[in-house]
N, CA and C atoms as an extended XYZ file, in Angstrom:
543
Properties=species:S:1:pos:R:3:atomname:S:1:resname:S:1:resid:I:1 pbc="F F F"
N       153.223      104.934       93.573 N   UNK     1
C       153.892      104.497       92.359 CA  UNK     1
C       155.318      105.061       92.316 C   UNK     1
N       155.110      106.544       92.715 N   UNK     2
C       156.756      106.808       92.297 CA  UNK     2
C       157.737      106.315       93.451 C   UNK     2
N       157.360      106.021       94.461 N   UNK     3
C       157.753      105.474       95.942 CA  UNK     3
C       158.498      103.994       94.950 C   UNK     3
N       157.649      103.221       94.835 N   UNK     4
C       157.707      101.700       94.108 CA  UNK     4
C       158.705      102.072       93.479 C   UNK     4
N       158.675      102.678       92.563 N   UNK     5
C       159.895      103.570       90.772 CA  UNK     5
C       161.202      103.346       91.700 C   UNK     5
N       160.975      104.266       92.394 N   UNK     6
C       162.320      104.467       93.354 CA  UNK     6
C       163.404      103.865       93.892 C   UNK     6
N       161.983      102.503       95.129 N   UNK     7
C       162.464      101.690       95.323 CA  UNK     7
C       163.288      100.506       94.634 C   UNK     7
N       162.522      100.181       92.776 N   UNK     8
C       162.908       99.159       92.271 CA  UNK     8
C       164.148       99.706       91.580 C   UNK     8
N       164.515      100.877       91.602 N   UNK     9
C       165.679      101.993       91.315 CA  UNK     9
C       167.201      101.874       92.011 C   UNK     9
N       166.319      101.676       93.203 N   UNK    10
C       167.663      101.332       94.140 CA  UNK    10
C       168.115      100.158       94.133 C   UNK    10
N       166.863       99.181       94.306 N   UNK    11
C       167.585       97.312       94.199 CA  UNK    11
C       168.239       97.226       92.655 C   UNK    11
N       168.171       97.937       91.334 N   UNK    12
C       168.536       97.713       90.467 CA  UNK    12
C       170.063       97.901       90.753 C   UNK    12
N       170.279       99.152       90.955 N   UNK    13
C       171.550       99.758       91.595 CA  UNK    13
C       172.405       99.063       92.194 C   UNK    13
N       171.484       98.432       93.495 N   UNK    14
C       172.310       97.346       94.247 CA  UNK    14
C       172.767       96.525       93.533 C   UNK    14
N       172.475       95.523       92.733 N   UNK    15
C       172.380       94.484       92.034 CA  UNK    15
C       173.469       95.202       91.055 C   UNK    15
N       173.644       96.466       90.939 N   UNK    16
C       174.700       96.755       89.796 CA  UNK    16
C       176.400       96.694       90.607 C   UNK    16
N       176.044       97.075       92.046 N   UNK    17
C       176.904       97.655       92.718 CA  UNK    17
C       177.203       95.949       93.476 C   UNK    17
N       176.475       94.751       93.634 N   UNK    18
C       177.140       93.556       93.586 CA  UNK    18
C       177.972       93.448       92.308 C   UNK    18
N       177.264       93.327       90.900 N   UNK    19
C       178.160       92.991       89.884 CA  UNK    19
C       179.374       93.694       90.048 C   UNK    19
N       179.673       94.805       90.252 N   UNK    20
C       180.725       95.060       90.294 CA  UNK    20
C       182.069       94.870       91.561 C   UNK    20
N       181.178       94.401       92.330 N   UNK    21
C       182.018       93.533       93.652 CA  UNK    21
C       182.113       92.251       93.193 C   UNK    21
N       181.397       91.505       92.573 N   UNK    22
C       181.517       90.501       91.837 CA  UNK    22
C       182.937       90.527       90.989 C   UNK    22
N       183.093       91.490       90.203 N   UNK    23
C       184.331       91.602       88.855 CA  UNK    23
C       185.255       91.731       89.786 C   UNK    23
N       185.192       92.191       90.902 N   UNK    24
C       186.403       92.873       91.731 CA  UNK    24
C       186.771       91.438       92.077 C   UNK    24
N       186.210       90.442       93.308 N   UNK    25
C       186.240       89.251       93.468 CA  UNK    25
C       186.825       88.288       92.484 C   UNK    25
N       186.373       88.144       90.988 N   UNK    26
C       187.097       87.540       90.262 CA  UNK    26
C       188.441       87.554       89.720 C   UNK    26
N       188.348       88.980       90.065 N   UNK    27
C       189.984       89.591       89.616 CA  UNK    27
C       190.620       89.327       90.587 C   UNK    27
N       190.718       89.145       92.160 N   UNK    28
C       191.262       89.057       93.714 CA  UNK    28
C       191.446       87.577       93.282 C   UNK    28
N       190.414       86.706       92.448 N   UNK    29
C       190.757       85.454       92.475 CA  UNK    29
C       191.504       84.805       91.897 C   UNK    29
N       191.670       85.583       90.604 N   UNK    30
C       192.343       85.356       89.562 CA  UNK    30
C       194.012       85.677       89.876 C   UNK    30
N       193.974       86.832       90.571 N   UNK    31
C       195.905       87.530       90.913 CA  UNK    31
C       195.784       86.032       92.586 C   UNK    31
N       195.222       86.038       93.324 N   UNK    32
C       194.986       85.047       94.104 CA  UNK    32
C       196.059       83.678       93.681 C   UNK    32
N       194.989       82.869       92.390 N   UNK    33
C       195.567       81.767       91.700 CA  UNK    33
C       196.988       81.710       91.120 C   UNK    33
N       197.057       82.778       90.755 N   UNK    34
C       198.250       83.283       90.205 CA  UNK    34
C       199.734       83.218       91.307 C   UNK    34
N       198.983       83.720       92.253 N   UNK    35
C       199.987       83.918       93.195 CA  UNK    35
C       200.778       82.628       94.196 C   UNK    35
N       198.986       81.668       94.260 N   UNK    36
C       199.450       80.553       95.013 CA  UNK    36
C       200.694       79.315       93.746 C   UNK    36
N       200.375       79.688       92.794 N   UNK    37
C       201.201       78.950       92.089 CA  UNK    37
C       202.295       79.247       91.954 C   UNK    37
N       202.645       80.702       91.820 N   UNK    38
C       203.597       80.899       92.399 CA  UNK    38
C       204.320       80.565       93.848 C   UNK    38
N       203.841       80.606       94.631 N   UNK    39
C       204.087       79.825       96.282 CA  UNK    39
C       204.549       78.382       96.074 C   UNK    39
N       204.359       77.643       95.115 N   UNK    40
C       204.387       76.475       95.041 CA  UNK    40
C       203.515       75.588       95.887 C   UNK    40
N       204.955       74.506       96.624 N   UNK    41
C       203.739       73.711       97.844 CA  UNK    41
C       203.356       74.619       98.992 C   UNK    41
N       204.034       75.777       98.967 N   UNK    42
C       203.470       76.959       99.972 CA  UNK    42
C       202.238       77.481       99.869 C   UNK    42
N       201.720       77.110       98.541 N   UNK    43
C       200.293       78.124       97.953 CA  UNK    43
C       199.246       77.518       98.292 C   UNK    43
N       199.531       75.711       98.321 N   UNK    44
C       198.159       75.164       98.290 CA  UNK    44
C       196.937       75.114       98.974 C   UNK    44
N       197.045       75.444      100.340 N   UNK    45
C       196.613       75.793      101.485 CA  UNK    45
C       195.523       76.852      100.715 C   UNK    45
N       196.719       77.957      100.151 N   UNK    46
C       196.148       79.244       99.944 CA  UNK    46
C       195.015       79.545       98.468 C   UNK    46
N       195.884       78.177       97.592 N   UNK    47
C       194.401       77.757       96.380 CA  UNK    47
C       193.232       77.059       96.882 C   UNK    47
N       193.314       76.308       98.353 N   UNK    48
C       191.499       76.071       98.539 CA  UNK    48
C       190.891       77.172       99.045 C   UNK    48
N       191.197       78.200       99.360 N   UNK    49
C       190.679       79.398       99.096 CA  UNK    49
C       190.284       80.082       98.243 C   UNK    49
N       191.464       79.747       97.467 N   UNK    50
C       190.904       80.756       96.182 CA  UNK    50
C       189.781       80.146       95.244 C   UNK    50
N       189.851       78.747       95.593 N   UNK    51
C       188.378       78.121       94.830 CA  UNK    51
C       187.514       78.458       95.564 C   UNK    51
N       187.355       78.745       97.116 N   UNK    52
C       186.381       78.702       97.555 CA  UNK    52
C       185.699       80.389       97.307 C   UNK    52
N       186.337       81.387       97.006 N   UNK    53
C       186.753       82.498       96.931 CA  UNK    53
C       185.486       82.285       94.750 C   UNK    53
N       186.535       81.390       94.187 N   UNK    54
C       185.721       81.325       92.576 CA  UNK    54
C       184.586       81.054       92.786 C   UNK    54
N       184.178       79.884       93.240 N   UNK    55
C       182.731       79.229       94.155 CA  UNK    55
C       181.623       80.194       94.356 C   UNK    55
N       182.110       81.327       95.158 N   UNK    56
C       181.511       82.384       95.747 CA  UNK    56
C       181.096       83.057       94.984 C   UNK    56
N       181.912       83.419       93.829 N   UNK    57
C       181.498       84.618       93.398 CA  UNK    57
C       180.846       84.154       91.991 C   UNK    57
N       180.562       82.528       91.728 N   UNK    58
C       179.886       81.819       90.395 CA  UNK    58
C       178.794       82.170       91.356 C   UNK    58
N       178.334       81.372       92.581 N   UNK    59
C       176.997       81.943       93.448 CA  UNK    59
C       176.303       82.861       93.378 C   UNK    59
N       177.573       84.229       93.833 N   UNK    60
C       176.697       85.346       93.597 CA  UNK    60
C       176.464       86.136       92.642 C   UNK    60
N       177.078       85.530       91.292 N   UNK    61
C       176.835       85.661       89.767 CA  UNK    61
C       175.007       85.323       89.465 C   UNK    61
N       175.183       83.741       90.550 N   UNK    62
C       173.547       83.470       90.118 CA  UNK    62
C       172.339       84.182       90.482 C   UNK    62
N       172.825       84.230       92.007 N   UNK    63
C       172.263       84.952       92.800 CA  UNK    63
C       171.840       86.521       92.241 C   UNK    63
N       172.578       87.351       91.062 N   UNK    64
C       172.509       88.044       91.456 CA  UNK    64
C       171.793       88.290       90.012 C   UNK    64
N       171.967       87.010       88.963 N   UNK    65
C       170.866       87.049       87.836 CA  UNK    65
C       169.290       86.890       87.851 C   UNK    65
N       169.347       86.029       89.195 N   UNK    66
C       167.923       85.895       89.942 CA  UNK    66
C       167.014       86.879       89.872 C   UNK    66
N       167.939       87.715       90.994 N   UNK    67
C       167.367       89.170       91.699 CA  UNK    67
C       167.213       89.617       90.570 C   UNK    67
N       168.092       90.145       89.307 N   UNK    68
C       167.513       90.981       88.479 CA  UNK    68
C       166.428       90.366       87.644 C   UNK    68
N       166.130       89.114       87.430 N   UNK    69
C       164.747       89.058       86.663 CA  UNK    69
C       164.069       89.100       87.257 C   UNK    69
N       163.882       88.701       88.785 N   UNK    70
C       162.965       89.601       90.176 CA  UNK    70
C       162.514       91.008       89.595 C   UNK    70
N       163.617       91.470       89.571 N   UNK    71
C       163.161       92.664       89.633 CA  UNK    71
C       162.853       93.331       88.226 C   UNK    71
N       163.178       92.800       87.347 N   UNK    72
C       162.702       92.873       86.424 CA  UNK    72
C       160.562       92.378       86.012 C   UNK    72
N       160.838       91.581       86.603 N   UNK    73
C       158.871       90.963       86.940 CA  UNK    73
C       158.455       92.421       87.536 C   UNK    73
N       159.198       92.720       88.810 N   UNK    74
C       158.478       93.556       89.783 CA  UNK    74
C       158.372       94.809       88.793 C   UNK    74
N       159.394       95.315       87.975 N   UNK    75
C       159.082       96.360       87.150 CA  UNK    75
C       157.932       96.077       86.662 C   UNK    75
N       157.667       94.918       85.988 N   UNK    76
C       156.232       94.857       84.865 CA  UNK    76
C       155.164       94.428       85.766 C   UNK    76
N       155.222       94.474       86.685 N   UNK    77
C       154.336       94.319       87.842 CA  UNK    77
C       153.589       95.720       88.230 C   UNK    77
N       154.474       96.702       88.297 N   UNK    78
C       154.644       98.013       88.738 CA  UNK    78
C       154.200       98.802       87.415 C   UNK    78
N       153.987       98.290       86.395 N   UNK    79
C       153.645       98.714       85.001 CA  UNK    79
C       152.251       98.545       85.060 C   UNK    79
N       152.414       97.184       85.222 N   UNK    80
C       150.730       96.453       85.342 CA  UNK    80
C       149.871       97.509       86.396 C   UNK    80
N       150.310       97.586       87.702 N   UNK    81
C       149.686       98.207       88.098 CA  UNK    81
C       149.231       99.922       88.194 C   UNK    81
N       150.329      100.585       87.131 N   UNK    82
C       150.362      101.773       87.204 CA  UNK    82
C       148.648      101.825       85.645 C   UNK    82
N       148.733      100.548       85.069 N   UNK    83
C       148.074      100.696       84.164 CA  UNK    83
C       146.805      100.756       84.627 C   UNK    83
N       146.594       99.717       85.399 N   UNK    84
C       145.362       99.625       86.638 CA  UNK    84
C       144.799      100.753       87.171 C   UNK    84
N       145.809      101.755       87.705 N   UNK    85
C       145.804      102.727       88.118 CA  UNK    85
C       144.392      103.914       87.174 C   UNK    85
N       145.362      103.937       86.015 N   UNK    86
C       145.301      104.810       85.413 CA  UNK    86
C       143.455      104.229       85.020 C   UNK    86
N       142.949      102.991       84.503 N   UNK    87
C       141.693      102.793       84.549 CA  UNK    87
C       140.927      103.159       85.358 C   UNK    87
N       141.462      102.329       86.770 N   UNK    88
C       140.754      102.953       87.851 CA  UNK    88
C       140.373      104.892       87.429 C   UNK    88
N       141.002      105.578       87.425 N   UNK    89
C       140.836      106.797       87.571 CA  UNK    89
C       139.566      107.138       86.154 C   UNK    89
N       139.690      106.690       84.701 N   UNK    90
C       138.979      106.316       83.954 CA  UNK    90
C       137.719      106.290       84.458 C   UNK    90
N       137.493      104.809       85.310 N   UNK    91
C       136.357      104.432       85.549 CA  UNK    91
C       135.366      105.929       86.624 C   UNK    91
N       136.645      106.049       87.416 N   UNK    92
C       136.232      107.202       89.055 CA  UNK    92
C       135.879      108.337       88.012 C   UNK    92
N       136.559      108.627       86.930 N   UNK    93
C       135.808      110.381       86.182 CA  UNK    93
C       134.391      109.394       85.742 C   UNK    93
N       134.438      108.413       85.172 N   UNK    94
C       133.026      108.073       84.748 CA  UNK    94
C       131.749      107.853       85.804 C   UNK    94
N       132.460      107.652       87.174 N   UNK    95
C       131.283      107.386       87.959 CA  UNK    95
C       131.083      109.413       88.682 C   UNK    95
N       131.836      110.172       88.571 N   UNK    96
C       131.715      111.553       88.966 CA  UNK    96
C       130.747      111.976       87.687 C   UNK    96
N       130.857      111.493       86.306 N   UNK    97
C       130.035      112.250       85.597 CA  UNK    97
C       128.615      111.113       85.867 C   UNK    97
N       128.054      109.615       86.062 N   UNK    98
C       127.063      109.151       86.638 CA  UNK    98
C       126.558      109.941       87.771 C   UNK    98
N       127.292      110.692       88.864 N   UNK    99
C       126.738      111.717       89.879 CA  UNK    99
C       126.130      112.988       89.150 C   UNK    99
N       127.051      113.180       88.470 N   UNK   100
C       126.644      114.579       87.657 CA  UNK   100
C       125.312      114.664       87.017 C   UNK   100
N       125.388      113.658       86.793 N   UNK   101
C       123.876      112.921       85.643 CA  UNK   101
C       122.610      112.947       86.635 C   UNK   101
N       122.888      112.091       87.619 N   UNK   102
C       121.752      112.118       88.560 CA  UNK   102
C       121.264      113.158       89.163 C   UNK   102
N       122.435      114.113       89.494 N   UNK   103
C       122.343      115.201       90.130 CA  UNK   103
C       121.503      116.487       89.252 C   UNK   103
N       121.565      116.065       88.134 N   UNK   104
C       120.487      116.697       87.024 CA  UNK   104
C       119.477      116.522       86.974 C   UNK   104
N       119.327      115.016       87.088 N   UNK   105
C       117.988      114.146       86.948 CA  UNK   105
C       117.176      114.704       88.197 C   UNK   105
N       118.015      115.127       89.351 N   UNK   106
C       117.029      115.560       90.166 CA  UNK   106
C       116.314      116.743       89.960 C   UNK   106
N       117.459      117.591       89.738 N   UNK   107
C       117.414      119.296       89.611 CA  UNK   107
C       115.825      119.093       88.708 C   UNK   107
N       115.697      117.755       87.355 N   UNK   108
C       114.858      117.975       86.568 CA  UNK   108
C       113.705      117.541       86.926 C   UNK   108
N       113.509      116.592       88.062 N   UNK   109
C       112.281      116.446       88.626 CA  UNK   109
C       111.703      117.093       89.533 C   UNK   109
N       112.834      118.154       90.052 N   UNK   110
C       112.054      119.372       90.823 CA  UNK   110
C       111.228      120.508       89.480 C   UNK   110
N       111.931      120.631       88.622 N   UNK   111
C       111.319      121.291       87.579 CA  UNK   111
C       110.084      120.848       86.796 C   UNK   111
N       109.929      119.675       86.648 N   UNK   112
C       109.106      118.812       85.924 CA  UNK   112
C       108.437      117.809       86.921 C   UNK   112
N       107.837      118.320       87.659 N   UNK   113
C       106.763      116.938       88.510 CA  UNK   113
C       106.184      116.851       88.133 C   UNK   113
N       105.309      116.808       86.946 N   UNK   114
C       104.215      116.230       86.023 CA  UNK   114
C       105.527      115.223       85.342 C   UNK   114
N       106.303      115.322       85.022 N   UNK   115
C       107.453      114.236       84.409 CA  UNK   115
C       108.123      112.997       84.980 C   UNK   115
N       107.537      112.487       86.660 N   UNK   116
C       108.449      112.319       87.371 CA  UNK   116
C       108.834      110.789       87.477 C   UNK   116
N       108.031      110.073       85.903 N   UNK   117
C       108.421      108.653       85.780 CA  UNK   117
C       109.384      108.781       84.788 C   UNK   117
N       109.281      109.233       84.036 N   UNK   118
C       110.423      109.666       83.161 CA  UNK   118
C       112.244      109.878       83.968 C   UNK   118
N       111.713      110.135       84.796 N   UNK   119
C       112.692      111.175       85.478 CA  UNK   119
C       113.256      110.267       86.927 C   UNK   119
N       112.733      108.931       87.032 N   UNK   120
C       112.806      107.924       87.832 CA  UNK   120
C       113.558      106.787       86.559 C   UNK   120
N       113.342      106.478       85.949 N   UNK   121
C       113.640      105.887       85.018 CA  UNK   121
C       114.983      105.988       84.755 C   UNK   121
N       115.105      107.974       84.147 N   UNK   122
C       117.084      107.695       84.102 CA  UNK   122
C       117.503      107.491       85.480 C   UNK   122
N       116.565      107.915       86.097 N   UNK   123
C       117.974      107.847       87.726 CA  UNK   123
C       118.168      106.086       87.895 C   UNK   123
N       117.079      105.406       87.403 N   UNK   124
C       117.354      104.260       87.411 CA  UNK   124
C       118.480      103.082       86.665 C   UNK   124
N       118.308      103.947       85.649 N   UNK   125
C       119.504      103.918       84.572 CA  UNK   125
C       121.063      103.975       84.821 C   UNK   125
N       120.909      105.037       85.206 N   UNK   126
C       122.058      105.473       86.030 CA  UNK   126
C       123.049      105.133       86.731 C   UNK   126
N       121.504      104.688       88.168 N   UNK   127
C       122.166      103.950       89.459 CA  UNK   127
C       122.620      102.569       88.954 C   UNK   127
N       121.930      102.013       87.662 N   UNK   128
C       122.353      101.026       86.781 CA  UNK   128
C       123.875      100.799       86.747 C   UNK   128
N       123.869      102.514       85.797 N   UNK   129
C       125.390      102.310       85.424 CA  UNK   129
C       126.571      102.393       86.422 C   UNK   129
N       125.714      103.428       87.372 N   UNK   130
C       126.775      103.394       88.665 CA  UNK   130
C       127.033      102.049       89.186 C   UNK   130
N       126.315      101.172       89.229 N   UNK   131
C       126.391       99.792       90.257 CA  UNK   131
C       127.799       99.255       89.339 C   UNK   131
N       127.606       99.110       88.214 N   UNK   132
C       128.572       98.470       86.702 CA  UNK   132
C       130.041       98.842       86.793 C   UNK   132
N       130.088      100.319       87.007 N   UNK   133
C       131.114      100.776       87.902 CA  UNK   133
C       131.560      100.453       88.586 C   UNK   133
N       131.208      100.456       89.985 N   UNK   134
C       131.371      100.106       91.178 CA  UNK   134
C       131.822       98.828       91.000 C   UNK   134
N       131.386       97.771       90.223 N   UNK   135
C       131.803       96.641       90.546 CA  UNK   135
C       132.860       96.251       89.596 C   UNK   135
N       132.954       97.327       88.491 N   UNK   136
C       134.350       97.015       88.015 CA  UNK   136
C       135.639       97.891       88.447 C   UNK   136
N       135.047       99.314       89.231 N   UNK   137
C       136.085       99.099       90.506 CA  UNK   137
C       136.677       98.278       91.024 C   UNK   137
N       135.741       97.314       91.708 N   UNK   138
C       136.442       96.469       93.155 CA  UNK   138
C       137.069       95.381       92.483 C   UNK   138
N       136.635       95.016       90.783 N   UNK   139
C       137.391       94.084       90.116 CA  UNK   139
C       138.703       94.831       90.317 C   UNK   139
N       138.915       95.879       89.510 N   UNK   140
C       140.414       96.739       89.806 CA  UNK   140
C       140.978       96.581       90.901 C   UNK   140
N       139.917       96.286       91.965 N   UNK   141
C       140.841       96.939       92.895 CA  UNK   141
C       141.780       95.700       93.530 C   UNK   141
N       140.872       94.760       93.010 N   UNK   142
C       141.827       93.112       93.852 CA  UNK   142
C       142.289       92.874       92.739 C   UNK   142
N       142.904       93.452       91.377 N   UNK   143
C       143.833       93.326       90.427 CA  UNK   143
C       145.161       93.855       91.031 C   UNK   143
N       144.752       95.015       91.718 N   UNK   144
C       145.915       96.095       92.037 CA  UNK   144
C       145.873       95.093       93.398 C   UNK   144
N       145.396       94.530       94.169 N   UNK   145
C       145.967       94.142       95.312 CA  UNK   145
C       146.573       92.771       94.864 C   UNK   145
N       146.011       92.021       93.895 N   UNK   146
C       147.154       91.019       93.590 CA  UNK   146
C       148.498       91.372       93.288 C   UNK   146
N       148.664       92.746       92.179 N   UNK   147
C       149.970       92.966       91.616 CA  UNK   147
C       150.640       93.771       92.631 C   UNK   147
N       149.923       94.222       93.601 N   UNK   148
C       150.825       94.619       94.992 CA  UNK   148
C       151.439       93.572       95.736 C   UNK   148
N       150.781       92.422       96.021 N   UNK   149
C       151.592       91.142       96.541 CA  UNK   149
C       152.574       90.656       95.802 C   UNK   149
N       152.582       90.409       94.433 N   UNK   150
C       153.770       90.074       93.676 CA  UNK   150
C       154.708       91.290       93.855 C   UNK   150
N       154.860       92.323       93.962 N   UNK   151
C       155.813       93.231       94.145 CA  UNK   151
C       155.850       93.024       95.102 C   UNK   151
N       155.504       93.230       96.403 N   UNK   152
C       155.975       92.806       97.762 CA  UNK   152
C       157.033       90.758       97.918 C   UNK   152
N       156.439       90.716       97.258 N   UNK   153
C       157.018       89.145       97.260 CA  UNK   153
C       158.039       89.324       97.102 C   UNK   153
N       158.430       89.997       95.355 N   UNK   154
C       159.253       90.146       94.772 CA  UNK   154
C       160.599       91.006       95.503 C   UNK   154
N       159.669       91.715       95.935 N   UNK   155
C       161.061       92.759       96.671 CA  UNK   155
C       161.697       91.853       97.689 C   UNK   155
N       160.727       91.605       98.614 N   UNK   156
C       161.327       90.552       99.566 CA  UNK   156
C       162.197       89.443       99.291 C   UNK   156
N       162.101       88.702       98.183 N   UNK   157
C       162.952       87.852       97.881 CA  UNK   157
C       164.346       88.135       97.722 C   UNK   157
N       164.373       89.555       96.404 N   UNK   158
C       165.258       89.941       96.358 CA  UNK   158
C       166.571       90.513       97.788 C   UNK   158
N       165.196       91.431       98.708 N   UNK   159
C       166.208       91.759       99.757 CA  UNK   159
C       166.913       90.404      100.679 C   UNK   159
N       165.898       89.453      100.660 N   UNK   160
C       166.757       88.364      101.224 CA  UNK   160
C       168.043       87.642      100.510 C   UNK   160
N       167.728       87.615       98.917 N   UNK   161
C       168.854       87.142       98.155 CA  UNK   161
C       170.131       87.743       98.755 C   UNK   161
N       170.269       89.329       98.541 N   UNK   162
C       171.202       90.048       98.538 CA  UNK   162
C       171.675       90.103      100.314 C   UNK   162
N       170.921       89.670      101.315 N   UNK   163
C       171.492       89.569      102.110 CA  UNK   163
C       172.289       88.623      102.314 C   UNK   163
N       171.954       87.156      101.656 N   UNK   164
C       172.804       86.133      101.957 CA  UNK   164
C       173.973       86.909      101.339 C   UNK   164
N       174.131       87.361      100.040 N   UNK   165
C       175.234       87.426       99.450 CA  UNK   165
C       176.196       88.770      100.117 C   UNK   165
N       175.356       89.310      100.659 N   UNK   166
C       176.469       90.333      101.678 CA  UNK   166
C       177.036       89.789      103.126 C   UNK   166
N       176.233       88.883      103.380 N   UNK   167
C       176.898       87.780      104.587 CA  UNK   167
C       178.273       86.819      104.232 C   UNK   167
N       177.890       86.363      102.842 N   UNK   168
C       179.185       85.716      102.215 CA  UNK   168
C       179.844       87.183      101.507 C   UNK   168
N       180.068       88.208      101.346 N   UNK   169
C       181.238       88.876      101.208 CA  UNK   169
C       181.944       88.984      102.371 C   UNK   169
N       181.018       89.056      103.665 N   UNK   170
C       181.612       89.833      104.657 CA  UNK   170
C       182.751       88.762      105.339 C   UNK   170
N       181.751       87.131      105.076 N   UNK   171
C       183.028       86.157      105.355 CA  UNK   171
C       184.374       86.065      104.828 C   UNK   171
N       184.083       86.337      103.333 N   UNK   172
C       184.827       86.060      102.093 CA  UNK   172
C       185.753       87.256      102.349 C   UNK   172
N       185.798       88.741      102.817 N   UNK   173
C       186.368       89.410      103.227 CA  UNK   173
C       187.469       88.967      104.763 C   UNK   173
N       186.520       88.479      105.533 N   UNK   174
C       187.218       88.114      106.805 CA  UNK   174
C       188.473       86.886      106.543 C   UNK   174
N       188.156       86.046      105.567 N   UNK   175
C       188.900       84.917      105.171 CA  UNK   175
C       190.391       85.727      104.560 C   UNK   175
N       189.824       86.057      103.836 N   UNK   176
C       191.234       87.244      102.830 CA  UNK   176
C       191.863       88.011      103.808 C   UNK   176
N       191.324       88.480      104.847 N   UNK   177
C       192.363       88.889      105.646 CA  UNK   177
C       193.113       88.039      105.916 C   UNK   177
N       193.062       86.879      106.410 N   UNK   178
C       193.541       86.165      107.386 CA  UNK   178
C       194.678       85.971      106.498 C   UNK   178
N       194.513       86.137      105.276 N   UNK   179
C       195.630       85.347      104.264 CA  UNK   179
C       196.445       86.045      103.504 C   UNK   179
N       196.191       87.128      103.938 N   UNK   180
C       197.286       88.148      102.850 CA  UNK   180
C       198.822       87.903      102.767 C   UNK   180
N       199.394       87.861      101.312 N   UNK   181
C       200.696       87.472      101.228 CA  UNK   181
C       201.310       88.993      101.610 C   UNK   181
């Protein structure tokens, strides 16, 4: 869990640390526009850039609202399952005190063998409640393995989002060189 915390800690981050390459980009685009108009018929060349340059960074505006309700799911995903968690453990003290129980029930039929239908009965009870357990364990447990696949999904999507969009900075960078006034 705190591994997960961490992780969805850092893609948040990322996603903060695009937006703000994002603002930077709009502002490069904006002194950009500015500039080719100034150039006159010298600039124009240099304004289909700079749209392509606005283009980019409306993209990775979307792109990058995506990822955060991604990751926003994956948080309540990571909620969901910490809640899971915490039952599970619920249920595991309840099946340690069902051991505890039985483990009496025996102690009491070594004491009491004139008693020992009585004394078959709770263990039967028991192993009852233990089975009830057990199987609302393994319900838990393919709860927690569903909400582990949606976080895995989720992350994955996101890391692929953010790669396209660091492939188009790195172009969008290489282009701006080429063009510096």
């Amino acid at each position: 869990m705190k591994s997960l915390n961490k992780r969805s800690k850092l893609l948040k981050e990322t996603v903060l640390n695009i937006n703000e390459i994002n603002t930077q980009i709009n502002t490069l685009s904006l002194n950009a526009s500015l500039e080719a108009i100034h150039a006159g018929k010298a600039g124009k060349g240099f304004s289909v850039i700079v749209k392509e340059i606005k283009m980019l960074s409306q993209y990775t505006k979307e792109i990058n609202e995506e990822t955060s309700e991604i990751l926003d799911s994956v948080s309540q995903d990571i909620k969901t399952l910490h809640n899971y968690m915490i039952d599970l453990n619920k249920k595991i003290a309840e099946e340690i005190g069902s051991f505890k129980v039985i483990v009496k029930t025996f102690n009491s039929i070594q004491k009491e063998v004139g008693n020992t239908d009585q004394a078959a009965n709770e263990m039967k009870n028991e192993v009852y409640k233990q089975i009830d357990l057990i199987r609302s364990i393994d319900s838990s447990i393919q709860q927690m393995s569903k909400a582990t696949g949606h976080i895995a999904e989720g992350i994955s999507s996101s890391f692929e989002e953010i790669s396209g969009v660091d492939s188009r900075v790195k172009k969008l960078q290489e282009s701006t060189g080429k063009f510096k006034v």
